[in-house]
PDB file of N, CA, C and O in Angstrom:
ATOM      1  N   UNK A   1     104.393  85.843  32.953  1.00  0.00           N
ATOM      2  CA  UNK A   1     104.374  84.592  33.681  1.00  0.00           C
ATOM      3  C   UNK A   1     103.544  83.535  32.963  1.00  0.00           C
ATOM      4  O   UNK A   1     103.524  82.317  33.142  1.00  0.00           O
ATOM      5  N   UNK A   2     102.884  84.272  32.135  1.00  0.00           N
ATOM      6  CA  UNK A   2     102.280  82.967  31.258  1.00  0.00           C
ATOM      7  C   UNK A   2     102.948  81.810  30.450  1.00  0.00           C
ATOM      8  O   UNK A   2     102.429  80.708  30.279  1.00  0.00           O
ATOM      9  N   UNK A   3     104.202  82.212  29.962  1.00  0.00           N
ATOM     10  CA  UNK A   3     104.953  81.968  29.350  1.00  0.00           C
ATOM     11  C   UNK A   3     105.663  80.315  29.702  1.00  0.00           C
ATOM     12  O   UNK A   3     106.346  80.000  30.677  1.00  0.00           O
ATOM     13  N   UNK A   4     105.202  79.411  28.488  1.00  0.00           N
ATOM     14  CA  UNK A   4     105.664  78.204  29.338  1.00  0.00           C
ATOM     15  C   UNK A   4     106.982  78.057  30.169  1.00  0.00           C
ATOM     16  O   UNK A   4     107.747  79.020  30.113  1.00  0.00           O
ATOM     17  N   UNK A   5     107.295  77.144  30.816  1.00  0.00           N
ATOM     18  CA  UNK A   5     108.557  76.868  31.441  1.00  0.00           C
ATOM     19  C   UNK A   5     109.778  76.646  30.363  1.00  0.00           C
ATOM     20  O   UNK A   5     110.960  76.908  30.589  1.00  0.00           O
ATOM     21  N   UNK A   6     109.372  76.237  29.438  1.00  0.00           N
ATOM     22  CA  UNK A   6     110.534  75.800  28.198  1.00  0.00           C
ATOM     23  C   UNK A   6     111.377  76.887  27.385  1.00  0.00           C
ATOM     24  O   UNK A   6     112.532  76.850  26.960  1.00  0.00           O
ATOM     25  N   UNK A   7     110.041  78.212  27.297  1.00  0.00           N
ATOM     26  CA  UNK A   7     110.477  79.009  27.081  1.00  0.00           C
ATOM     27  C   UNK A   7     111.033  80.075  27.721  1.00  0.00           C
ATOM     28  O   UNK A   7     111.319  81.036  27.008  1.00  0.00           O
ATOM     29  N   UNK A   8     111.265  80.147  28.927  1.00  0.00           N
ATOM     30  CA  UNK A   8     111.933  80.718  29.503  1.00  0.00           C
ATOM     31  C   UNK A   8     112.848  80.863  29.353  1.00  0.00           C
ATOM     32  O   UNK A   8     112.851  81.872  28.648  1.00  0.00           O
ATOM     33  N   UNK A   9     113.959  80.536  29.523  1.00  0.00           N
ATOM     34  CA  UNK A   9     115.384  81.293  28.749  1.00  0.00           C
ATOM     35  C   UNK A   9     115.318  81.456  27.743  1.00  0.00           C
ATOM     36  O   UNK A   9     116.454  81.628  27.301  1.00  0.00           O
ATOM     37  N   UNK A  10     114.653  81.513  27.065  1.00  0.00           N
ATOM     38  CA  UNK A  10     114.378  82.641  25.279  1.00  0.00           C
ATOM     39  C   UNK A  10     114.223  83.818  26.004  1.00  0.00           C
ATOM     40  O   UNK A  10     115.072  84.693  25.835  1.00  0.00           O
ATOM     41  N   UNK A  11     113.177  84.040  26.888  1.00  0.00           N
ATOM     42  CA  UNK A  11     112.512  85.238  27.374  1.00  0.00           C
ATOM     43  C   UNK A  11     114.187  85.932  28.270  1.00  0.00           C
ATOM     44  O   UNK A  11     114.469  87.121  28.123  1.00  0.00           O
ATOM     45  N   UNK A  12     115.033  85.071  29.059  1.00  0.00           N
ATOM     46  CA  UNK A  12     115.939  85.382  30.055  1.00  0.00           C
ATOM     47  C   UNK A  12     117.086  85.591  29.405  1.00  0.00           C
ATOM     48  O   UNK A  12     118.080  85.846  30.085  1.00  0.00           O
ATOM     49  N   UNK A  13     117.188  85.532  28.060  1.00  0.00           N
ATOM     50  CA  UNK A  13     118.474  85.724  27.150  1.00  0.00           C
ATOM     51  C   UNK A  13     118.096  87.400  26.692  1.00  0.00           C
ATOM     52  O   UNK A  13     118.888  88.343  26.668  1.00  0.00           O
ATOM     53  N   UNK A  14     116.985  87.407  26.431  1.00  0.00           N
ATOM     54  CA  UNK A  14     116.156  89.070  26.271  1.00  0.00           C
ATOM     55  C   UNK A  14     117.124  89.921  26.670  1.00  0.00           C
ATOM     56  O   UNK A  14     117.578  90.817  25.958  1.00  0.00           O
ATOM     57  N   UNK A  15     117.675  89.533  28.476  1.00  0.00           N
ATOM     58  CA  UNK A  15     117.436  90.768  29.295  1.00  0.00           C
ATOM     59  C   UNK A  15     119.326  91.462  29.077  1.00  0.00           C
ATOM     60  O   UNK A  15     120.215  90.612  29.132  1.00  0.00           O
ATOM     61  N   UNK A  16     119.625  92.553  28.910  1.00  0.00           N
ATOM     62  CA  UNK A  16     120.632  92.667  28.472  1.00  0.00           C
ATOM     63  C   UNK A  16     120.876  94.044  29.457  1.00  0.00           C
ATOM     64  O   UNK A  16     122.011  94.494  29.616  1.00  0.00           O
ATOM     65  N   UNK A  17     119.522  94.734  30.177  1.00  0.00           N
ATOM     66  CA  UNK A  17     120.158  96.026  30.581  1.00  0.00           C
ATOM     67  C   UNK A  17     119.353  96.421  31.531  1.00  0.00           C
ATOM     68  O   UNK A  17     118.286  96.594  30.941  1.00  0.00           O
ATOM     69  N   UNK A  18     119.182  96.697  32.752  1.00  0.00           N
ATOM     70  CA  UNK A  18     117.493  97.332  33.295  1.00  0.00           C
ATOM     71  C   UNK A  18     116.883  97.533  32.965  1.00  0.00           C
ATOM     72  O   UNK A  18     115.910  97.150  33.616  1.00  0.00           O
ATOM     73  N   UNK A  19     116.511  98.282  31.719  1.00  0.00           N
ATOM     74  CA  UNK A  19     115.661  99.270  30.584  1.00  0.00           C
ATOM     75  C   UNK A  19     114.794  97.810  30.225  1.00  0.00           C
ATOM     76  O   UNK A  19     113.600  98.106  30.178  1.00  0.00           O
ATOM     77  N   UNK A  20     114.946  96.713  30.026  1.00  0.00           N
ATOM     78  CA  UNK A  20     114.506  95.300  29.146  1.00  0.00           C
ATOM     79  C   UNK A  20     113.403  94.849  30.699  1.00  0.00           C
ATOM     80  O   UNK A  20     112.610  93.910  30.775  1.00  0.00           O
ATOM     81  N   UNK A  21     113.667  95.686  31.560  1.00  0.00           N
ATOM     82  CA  UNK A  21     112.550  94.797  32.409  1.00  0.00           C
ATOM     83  C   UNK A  21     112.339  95.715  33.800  1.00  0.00           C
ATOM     84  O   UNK A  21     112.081  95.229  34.902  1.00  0.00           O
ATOM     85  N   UNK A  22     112.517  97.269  33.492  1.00  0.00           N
ATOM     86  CA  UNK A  22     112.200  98.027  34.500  1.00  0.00           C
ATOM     87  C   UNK A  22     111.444  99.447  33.456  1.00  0.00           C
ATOM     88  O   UNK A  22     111.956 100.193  32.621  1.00  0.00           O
ATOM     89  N   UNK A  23     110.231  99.352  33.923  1.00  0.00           N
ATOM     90  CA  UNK A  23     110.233 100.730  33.269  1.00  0.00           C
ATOM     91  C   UNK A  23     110.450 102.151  33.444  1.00  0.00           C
ATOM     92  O   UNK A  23     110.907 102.451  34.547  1.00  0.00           O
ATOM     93  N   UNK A  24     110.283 102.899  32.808  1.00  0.00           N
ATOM     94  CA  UNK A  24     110.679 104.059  33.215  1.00  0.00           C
ATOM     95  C   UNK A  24     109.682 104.832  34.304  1.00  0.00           C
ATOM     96  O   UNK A  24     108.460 104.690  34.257  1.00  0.00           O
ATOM     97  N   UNK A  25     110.409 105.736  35.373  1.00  0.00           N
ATOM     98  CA  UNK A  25     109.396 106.290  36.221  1.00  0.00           C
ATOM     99  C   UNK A  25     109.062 107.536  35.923  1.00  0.00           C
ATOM    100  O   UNK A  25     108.171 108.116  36.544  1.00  0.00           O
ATOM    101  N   UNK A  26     109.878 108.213  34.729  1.00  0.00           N
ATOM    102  CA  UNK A  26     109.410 109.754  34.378  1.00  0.00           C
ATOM    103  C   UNK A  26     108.013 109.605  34.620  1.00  0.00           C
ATOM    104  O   UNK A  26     107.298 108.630  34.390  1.00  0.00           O
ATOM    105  N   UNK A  27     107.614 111.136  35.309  1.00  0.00           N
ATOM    106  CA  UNK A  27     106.183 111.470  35.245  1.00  0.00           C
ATOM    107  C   UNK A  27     105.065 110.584  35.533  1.00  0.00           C
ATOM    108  O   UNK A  27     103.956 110.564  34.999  1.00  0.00           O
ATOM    109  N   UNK A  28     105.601 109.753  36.592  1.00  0.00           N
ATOM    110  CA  UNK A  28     104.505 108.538  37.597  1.00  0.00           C
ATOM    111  C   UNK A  28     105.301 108.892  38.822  1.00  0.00           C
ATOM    112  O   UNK A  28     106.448 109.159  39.181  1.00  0.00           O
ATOM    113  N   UNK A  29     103.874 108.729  39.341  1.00  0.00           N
ATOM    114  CA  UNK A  29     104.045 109.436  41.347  1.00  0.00           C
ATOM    115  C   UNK A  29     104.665 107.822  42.006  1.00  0.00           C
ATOM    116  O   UNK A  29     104.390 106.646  41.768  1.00  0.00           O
ATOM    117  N   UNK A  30     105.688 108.575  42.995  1.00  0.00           N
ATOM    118  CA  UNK A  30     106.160 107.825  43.701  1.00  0.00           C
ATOM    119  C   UNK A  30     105.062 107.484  44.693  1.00  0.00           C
ATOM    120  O   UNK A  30     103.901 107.877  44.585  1.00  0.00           O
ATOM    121  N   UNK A  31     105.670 106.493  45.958  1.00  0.00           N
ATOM    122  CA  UNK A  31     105.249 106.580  46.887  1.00  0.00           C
ATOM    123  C   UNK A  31     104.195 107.463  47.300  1.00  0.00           C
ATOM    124  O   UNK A  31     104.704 108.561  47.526  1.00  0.00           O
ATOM    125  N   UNK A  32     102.962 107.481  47.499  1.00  0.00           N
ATOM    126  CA  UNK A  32     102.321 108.950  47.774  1.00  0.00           C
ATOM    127  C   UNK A  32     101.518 108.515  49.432  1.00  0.00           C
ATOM    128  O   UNK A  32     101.131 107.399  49.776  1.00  0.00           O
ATOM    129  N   UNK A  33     101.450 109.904  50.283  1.00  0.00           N
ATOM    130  CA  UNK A  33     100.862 109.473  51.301  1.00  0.00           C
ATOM    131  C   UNK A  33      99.264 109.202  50.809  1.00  0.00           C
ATOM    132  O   UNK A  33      98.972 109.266  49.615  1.00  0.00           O
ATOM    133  N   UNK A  34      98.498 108.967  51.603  1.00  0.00           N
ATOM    134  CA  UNK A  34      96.922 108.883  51.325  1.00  0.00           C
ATOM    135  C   UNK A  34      95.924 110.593  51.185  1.00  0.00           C
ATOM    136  O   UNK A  34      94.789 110.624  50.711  1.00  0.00           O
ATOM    137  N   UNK A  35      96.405 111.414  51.522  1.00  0.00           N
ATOM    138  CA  UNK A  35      96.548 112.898  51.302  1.00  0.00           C
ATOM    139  C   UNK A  35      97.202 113.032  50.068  1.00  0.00           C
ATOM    140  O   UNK A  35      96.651 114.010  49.563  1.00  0.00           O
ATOM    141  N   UNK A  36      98.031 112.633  49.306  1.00  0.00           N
ATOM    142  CA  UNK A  36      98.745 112.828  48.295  1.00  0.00           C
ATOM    143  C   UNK A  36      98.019 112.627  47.221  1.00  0.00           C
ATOM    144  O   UNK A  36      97.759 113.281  46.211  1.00  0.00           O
ATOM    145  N   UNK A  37      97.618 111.120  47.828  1.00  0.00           N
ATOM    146  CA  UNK A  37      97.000 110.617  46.333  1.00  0.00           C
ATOM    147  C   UNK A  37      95.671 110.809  46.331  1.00  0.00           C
ATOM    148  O   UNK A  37      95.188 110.620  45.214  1.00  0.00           O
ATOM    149  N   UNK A  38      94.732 111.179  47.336  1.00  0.00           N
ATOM    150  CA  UNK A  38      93.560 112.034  47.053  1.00  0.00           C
ATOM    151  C   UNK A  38      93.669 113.526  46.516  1.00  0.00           C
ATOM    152  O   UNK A  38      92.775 113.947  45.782  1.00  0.00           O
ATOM    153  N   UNK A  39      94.462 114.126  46.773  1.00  0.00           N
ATOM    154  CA  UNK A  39      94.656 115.602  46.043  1.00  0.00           C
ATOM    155  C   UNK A  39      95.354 114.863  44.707  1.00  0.00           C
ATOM    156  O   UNK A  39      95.895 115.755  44.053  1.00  0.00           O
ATOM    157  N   UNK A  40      95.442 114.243  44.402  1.00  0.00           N
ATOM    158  CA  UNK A  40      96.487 114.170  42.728  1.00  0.00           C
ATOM    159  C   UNK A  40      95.474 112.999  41.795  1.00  0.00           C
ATOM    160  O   UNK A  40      95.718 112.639  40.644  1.00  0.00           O
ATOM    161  N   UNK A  41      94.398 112.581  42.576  1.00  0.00           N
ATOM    162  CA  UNK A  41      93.932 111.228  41.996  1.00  0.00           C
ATOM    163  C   UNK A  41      92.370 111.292  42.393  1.00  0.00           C
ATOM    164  O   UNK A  41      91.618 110.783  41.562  1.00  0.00           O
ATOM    165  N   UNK A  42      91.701 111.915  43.693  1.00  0.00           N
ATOM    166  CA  UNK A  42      90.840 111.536  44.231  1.00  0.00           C
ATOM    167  C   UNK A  42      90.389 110.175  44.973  1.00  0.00           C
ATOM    168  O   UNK A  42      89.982 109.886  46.098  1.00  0.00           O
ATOM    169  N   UNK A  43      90.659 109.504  43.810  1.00  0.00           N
ATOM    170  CA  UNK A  43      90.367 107.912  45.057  1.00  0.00           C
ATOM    171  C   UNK A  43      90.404 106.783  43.282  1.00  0.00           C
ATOM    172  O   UNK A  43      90.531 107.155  42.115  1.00  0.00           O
ATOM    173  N   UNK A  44      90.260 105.646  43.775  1.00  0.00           N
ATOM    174  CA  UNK A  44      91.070 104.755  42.709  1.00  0.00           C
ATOM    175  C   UNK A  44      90.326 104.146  41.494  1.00  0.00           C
ATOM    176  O   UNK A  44      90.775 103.403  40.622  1.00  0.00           O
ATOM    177  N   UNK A  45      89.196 104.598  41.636  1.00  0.00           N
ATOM    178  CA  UNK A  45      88.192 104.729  40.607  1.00  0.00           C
ATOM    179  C   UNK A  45      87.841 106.075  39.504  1.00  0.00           C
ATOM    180  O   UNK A  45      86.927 106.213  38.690  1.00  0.00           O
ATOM    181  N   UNK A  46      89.139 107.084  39.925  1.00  0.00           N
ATOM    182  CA  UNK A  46      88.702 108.286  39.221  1.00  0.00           C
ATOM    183  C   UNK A  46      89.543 108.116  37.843  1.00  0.00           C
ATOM    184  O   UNK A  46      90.530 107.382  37.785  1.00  0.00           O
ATOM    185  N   UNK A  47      88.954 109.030  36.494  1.00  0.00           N
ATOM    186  CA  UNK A  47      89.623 109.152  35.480  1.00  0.00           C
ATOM    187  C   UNK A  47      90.856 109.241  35.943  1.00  0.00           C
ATOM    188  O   UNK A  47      91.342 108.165  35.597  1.00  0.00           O
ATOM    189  N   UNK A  48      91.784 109.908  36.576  1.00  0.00           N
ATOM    190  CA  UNK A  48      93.078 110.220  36.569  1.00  0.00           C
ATOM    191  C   UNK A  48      93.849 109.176  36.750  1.00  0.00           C
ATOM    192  O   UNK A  48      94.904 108.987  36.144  1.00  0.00           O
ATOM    193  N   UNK A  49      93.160 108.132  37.952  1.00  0.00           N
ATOM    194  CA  UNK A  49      93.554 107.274  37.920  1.00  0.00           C
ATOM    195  C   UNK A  49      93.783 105.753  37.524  1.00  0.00           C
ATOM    196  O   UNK A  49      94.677 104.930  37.721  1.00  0.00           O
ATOM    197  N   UNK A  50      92.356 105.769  36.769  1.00  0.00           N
ATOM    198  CA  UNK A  50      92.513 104.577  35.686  1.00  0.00           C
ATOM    199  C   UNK A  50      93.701 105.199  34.308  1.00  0.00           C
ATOM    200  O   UNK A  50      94.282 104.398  33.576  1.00  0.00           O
ATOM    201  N   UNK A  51      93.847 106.487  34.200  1.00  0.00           N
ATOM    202  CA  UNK A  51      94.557 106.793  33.152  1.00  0.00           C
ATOM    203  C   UNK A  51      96.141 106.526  33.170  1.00  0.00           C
ATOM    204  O   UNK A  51      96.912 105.997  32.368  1.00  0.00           O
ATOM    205  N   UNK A  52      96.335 107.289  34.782  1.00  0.00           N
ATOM    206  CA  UNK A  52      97.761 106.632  34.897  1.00  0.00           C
ATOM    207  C   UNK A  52      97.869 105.053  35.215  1.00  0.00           C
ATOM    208  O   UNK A  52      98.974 104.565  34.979  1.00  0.00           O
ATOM    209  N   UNK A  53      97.095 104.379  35.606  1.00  0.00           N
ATOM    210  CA  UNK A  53      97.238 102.967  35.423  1.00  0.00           C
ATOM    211  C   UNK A  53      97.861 102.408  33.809  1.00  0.00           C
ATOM    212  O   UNK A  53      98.771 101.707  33.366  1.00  0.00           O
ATOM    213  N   UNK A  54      96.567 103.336  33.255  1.00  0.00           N
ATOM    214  CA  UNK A  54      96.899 102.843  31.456  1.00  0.00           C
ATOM    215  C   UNK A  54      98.482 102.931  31.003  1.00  0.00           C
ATOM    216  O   UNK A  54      99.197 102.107  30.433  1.00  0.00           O
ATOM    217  N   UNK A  55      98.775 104.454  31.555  1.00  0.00           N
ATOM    218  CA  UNK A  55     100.081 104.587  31.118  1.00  0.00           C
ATOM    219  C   UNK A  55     101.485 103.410  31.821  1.00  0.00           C
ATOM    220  O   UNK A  55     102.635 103.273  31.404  1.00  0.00           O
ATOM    221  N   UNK A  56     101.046 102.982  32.559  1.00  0.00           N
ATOM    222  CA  UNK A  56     101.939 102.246  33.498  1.00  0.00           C
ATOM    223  C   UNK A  56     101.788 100.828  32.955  1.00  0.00           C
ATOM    224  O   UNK A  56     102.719 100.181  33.436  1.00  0.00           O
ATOM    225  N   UNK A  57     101.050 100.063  32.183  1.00  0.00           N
ATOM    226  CA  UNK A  57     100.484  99.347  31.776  1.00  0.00           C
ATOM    227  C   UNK A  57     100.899  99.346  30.504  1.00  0.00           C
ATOM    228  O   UNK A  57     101.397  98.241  30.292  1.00  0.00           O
ATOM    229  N   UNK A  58     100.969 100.284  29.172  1.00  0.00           N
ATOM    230  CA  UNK A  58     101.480 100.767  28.094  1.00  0.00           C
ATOM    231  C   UNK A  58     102.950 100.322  28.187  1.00  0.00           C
ATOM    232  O   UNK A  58     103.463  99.350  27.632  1.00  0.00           O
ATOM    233  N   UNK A  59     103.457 101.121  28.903  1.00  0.00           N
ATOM    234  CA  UNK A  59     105.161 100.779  29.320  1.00  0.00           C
ATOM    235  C   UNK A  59     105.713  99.924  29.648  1.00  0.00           C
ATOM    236  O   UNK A  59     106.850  99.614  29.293  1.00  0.00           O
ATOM    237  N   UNK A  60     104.800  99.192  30.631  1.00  0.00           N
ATOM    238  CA  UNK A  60     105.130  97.367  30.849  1.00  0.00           C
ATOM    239  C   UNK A  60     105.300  96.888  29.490  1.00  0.00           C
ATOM    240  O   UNK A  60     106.336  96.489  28.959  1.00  0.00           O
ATOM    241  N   UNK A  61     104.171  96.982  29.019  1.00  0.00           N
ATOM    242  CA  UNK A  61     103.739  96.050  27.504  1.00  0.00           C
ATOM    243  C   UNK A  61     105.235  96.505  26.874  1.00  0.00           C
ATOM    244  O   UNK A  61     105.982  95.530  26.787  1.00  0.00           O
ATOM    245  N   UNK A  62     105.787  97.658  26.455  1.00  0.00           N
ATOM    246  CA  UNK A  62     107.199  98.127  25.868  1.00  0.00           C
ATOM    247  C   UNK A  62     108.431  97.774  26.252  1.00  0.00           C
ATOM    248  O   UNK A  62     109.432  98.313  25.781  1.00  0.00           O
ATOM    249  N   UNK A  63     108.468  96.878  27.102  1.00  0.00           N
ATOM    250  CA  UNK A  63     109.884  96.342  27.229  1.00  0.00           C
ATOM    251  C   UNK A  63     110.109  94.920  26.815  1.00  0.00           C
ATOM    252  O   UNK A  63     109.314  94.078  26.398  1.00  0.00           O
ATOM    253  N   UNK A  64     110.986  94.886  26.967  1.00  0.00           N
ATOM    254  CA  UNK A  64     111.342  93.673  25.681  1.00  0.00           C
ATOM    255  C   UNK A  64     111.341  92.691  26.317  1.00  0.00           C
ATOM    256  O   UNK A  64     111.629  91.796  25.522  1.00  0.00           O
ATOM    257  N   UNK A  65     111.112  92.041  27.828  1.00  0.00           N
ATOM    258  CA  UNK A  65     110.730  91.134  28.010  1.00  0.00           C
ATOM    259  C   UNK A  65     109.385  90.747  27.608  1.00  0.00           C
ATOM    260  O   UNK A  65     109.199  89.540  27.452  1.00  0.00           O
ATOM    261  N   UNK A  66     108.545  91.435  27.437  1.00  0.00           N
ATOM    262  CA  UNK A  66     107.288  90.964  27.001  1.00  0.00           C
ATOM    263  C   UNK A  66     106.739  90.967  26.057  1.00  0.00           C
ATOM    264  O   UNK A  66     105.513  90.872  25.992  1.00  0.00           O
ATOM    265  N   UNK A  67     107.840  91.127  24.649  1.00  0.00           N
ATOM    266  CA  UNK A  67     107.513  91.375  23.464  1.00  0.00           C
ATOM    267  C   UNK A  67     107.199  89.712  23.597  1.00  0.00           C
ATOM    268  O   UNK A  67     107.651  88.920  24.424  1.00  0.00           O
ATOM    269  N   UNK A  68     106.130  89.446  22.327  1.00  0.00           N
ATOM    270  CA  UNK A  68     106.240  87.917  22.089  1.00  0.00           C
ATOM    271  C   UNK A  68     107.143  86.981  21.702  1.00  0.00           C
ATOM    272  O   UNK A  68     108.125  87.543  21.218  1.00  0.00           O
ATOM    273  N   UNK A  69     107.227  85.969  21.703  1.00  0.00           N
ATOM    274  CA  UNK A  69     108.835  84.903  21.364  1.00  0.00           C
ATOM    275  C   UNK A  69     108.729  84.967  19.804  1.00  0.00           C
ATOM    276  O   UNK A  69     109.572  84.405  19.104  1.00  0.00           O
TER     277      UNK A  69
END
């Protein structure tokens, strides 16, 4: 969203397939109840869970809408 207004359809010509602006969900927790995600995470400050943030974050950065112009 940083991305000026002008350049926007550079960025909207990108998109050619889902894959260009959805990432993948292999091996990231869905939906989890609050029981879920304390047994799988502890609470939202723990290693596990700044880590899967990272990874979710990594994968954003990899799709080709957000490569630079």
């Amino acid at each position: 969203m940083t991305t000026p207004l002008e350049d926007w359809s550079r960025l909207i010509a990108r998109i050619e397939a889902e894959e260009d602006v959805i990432i993948s969900y292999d091996d990231i927790p869905q939906i989890l109840t609050r029981d879920e995600f304390t047994e799988k995470f502890d609470k939202i400050d723990s290693d596990r869970y700044v880590a899967m943030l990272d990874r979710i974050e990594r994968r954003i950065d990899t799709l080709s809408l957000h490569a630079p112009l």
